[in-house]
TORDREN-986316 format. One record per residue: chain; residue in one letter; x, y, z of N, C-alpha, C, CB in turn. Coordinates in pm, 1 decimal. Glycine has a CB too. Layout:
SITE;chain;resn;nx;ny;nz;cax;cay;caz;cx;cy;cz;cbx;cby;cbz
SITE;A;a;X;Y;Z;X;Y;Z;X;Y;Z;X;Y;Z
...
//
This chain:
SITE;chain;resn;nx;ny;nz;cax;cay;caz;cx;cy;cz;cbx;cby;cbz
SITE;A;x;10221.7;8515.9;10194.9;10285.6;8641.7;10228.6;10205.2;8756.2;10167.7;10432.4;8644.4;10179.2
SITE;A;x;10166.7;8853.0;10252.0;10125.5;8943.5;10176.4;10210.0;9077.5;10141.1;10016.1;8968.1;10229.3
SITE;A;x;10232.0;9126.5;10065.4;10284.2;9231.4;10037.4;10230.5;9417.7;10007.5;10330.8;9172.4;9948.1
SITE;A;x;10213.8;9486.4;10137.8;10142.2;9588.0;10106.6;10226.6;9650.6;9999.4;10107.9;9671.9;10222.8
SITE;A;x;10131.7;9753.1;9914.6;10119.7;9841.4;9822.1;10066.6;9979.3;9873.3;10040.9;9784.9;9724.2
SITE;A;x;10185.4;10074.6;9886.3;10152.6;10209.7;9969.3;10139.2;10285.1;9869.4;10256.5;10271.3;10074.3
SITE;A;x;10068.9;10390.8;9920.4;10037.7;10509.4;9820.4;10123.8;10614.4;9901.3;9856.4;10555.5;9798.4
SITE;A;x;10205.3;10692.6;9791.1;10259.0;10826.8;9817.7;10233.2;10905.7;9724.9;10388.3;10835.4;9837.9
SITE;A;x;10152.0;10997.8;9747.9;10109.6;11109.5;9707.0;10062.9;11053.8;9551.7;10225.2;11230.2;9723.6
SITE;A;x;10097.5;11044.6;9402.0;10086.0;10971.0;9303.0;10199.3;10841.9;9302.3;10092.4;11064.3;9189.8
SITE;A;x;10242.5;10825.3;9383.7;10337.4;10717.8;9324.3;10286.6;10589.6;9431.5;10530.2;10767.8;9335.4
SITE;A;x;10342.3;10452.3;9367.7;10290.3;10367.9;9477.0;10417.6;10295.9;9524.2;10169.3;10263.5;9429.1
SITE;A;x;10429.0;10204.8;9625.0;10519.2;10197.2;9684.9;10516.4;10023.7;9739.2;10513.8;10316.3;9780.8
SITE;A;x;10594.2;9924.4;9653.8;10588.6;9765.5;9695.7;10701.3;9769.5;9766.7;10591.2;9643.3;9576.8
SITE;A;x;10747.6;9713.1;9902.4;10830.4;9674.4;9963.0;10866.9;9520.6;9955.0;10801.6;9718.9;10067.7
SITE;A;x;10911.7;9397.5;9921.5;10930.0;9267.8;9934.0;11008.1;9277.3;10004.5;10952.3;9190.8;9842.8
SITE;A;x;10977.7;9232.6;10147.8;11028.6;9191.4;10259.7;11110.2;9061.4;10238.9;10923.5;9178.9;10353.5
SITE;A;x;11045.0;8965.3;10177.0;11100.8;8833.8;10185.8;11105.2;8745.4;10034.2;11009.4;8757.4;10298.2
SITE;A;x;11166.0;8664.0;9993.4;11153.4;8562.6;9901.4;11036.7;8523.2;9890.3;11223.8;8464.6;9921.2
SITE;A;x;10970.0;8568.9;9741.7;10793.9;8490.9;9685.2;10791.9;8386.3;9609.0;10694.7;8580.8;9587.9
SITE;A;x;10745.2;8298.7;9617.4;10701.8;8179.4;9567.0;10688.8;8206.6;9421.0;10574.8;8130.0;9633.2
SITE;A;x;10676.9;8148.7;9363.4;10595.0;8218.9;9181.0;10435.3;8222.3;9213.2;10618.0;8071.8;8996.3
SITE;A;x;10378.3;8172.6;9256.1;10276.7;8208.4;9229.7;10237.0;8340.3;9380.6;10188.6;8061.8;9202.9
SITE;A;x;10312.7;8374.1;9458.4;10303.1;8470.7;9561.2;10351.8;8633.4;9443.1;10435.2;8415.0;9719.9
SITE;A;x;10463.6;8566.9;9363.7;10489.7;8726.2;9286.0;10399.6;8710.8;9162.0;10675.1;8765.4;9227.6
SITE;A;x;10344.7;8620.7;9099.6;10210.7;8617.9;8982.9;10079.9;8679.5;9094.0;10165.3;8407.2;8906.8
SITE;A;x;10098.6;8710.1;9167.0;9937.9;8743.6;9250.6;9982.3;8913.2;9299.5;9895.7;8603.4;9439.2
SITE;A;x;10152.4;8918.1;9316.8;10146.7;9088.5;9372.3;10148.1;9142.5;9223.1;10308.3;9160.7;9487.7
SITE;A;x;10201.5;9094.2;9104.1;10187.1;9137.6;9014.6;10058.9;9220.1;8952.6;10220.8;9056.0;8971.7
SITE;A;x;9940.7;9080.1;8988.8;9801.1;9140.6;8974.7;9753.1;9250.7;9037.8;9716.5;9060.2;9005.0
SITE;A;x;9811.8;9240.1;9148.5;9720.4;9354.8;9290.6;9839.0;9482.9;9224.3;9754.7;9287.8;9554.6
SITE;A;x;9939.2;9483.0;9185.7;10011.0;9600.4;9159.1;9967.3;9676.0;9003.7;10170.0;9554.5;9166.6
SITE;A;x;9894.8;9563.8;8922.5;9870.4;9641.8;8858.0;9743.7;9717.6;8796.1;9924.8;9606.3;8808.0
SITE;A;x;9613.1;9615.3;8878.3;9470.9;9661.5;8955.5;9557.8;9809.8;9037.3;9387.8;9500.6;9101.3
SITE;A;x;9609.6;9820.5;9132.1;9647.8;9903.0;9205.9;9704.8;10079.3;9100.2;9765.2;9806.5;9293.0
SITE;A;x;9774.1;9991.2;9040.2;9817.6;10155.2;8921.9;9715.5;10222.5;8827.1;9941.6;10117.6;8791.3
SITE;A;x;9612.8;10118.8;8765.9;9464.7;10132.5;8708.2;9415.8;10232.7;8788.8;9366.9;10000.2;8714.3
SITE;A;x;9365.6;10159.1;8865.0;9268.8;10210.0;8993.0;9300.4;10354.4;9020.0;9296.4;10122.0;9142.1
SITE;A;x;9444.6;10385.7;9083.1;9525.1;10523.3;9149.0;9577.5;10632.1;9018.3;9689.1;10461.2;9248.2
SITE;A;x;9569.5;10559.3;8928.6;9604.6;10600.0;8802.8;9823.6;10695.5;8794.7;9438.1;10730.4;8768.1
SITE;A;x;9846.1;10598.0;8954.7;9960.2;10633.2;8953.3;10049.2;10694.8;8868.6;9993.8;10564.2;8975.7
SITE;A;x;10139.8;10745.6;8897.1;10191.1;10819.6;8776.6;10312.6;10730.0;8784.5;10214.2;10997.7;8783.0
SITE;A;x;10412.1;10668.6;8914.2;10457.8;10596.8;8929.4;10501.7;10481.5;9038.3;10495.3;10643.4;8891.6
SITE;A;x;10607.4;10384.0;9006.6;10553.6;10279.7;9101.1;10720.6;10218.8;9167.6;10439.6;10140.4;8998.2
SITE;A;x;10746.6;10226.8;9291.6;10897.5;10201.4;9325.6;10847.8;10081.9;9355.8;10990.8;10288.0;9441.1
SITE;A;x;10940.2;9930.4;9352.3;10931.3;9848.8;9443.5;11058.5;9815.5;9475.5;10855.0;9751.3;9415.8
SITE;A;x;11101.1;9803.7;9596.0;11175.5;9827.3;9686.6;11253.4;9629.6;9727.9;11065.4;9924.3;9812.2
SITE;A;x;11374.7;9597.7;9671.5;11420.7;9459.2;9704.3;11512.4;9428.9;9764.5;11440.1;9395.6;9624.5
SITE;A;x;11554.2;9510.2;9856.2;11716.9;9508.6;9909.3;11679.8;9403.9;10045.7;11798.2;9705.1;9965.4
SITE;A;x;11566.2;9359.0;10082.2;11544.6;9221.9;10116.6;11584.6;9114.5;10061.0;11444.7;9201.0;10120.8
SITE;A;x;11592.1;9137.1;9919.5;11579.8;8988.3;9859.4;11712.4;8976.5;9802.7;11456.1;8960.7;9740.1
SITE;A;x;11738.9;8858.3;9868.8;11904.4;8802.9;9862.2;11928.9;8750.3;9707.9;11937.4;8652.0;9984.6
SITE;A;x;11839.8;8719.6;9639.1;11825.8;8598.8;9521.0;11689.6;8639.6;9436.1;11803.6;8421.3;9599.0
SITE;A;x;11753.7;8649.9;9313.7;11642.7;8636.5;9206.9;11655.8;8536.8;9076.6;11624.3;8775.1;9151.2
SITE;A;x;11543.7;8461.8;9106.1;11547.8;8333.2;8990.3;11485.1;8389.2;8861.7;11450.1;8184.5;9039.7
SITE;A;x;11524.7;8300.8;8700.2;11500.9;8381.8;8614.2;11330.3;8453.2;8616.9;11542.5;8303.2;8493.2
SITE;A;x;11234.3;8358.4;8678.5;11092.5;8379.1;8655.4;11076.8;8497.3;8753.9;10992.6;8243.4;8684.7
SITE;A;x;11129.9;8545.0;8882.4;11105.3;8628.9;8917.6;11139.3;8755.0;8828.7;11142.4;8614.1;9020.4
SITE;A;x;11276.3;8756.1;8766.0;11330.3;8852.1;8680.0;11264.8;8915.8;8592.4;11413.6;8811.8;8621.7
SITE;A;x;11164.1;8751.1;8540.4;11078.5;8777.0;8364.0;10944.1;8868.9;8482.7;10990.2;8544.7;8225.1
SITE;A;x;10913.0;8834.2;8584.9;10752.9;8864.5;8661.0;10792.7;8995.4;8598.8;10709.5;8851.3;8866.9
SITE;A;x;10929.8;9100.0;8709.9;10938.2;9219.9;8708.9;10940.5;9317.7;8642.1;10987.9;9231.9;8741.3
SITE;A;x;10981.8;9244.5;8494.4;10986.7;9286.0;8365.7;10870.9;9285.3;8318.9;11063.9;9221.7;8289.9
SITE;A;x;10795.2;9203.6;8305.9;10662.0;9223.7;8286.2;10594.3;9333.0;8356.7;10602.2;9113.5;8313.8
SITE;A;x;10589.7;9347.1;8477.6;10519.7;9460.3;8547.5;10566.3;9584.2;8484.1;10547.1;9464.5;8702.8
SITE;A;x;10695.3;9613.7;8486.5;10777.1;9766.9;8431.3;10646.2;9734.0;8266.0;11052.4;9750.9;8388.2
SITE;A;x;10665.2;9661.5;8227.2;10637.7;9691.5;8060.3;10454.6;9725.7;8071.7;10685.8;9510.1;7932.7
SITE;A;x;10383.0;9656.2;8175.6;10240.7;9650.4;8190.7;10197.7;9798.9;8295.4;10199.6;9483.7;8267.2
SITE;A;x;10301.9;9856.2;8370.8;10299.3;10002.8;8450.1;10292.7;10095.1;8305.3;10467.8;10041.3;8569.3
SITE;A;x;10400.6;10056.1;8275.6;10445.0;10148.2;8109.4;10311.5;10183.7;8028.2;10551.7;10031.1;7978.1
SITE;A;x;10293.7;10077.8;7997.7;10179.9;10088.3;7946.5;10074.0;10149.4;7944.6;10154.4;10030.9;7952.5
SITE;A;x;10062.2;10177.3;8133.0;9938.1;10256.4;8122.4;9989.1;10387.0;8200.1;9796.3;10177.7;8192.3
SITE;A;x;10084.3;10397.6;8155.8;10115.7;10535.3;8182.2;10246.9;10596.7;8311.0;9968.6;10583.8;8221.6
SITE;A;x;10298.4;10473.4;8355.8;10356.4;10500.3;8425.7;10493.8;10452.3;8412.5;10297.6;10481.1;8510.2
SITE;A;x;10571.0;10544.1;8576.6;10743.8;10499.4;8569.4;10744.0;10344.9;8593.3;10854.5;10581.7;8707.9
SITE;A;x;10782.9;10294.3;8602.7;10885.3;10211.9;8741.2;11023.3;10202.5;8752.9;10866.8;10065.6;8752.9
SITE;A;x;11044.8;10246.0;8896.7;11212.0;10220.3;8945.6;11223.7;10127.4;9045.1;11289.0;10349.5;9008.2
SITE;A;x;11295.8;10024.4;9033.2;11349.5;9878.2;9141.6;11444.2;9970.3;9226.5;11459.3;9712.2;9047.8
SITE;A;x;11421.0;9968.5;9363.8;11555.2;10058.4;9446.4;11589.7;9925.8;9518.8;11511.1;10221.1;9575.8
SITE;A;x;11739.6;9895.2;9584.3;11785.5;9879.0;9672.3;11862.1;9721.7;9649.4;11687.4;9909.4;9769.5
SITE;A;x;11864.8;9703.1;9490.9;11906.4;9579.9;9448.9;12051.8;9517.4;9511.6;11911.7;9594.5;9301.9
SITE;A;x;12049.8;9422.7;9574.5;12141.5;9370.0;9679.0;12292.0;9340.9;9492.7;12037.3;9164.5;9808.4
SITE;A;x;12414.8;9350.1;9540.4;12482.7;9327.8;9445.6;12468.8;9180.7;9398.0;12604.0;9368.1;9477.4
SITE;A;x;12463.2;9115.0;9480.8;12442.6;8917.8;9416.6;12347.3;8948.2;9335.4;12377.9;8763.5;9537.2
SITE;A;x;12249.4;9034.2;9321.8;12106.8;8988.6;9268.6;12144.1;9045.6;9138.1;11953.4;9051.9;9346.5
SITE;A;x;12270.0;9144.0;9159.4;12275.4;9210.0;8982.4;12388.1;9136.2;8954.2;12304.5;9402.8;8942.8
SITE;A;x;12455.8;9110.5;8987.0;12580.8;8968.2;8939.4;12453.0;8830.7;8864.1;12696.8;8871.4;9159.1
SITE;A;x;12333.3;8808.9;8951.9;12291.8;8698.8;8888.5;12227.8;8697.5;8782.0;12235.1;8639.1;8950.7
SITE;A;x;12175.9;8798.3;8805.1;12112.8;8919.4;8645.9;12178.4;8900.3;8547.2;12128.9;9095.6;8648.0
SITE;A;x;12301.0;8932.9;8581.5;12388.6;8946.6;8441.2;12398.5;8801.9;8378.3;12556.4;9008.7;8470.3
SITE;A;x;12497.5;8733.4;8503.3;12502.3;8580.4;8471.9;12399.3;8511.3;8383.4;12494.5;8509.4;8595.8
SITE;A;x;12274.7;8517.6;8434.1;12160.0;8481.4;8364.0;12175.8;8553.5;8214.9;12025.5;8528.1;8449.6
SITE;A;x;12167.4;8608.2;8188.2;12162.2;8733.7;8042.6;12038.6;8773.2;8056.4;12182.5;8678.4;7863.1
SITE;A;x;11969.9;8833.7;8221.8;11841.9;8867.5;8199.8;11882.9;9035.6;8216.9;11722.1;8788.3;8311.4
SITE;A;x;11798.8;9043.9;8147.7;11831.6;9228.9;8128.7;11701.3;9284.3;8179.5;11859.8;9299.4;7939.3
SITE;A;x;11667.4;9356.8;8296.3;11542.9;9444.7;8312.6;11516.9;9561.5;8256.7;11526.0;9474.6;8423.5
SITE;A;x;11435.3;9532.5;8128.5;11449.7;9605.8;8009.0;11346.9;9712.8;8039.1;11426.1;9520.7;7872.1
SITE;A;x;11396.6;9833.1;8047.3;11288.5;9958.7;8086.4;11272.9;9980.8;8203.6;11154.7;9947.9;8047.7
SITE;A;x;11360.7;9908.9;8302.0;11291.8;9942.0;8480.6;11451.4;10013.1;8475.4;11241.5;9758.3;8644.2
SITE;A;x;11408.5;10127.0;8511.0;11490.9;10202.0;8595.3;11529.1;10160.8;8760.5;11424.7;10327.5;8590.4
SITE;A;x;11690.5;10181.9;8829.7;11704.4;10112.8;8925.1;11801.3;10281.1;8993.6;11781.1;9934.2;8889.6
SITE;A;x;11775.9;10247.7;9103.7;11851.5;10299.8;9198.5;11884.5;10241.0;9365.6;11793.5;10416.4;9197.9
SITE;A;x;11995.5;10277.3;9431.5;12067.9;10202.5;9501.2;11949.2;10220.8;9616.3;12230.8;10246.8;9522.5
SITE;A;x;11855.1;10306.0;9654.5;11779.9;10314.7;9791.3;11642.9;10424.9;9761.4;11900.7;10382.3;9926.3
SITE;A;x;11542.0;10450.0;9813.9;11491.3;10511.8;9825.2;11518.0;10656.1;9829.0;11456.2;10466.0;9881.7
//
């Protein structure tokens, strides 16, 4: 699956259309964050109201990205989180520590 990475104006823009494999979200991880280097983004939405289900390793990927954007200088906000996916969040006790969320674009 590939997952484009749009540029708006400074900010960049991941859409996940569909459920990633672990090693499909360990590879957008890379290209997203080559991608914020590179653009020197200021910030980065990725967009999940596709995705019905998040397992803990996807949870830990996303968290990692927010903390590795952070790092070099940038936001990140998760928009469009389906409610199961924050019920399973919780359930889990995974907390997305530093990603800012909002309901849509």
């Amino acid at each position: 699956m590939i997952t484009p990475i749009l540029t708006l104006g400074d900010v960049l823009l991941v859409a996940i259309q569909e459920d990633l494999s672990d090693d499909e979200i360990v590879e957008l991880q890379e290209q997203i964050i080559t991608r914020v280097s590179e653009t020197r983004a200021a910030g980065l939405v990725i967009e999940i109201s596709a995705i019905d289900m998040v397992d803990f390793y996807m949870a830990r990927i996303l968290n990692e990205i927010s903390t590795m954007v952070n790092i070099l200088g940038s936001q990140t906000v998760i928009t469009g989180m389906q409610p199961a996916v924050a019920i399973t969040l919780v359930d889990m006790g995974s907390e997305l520590i530093g990603v800012k969320t909002a309901l849509n674009l």
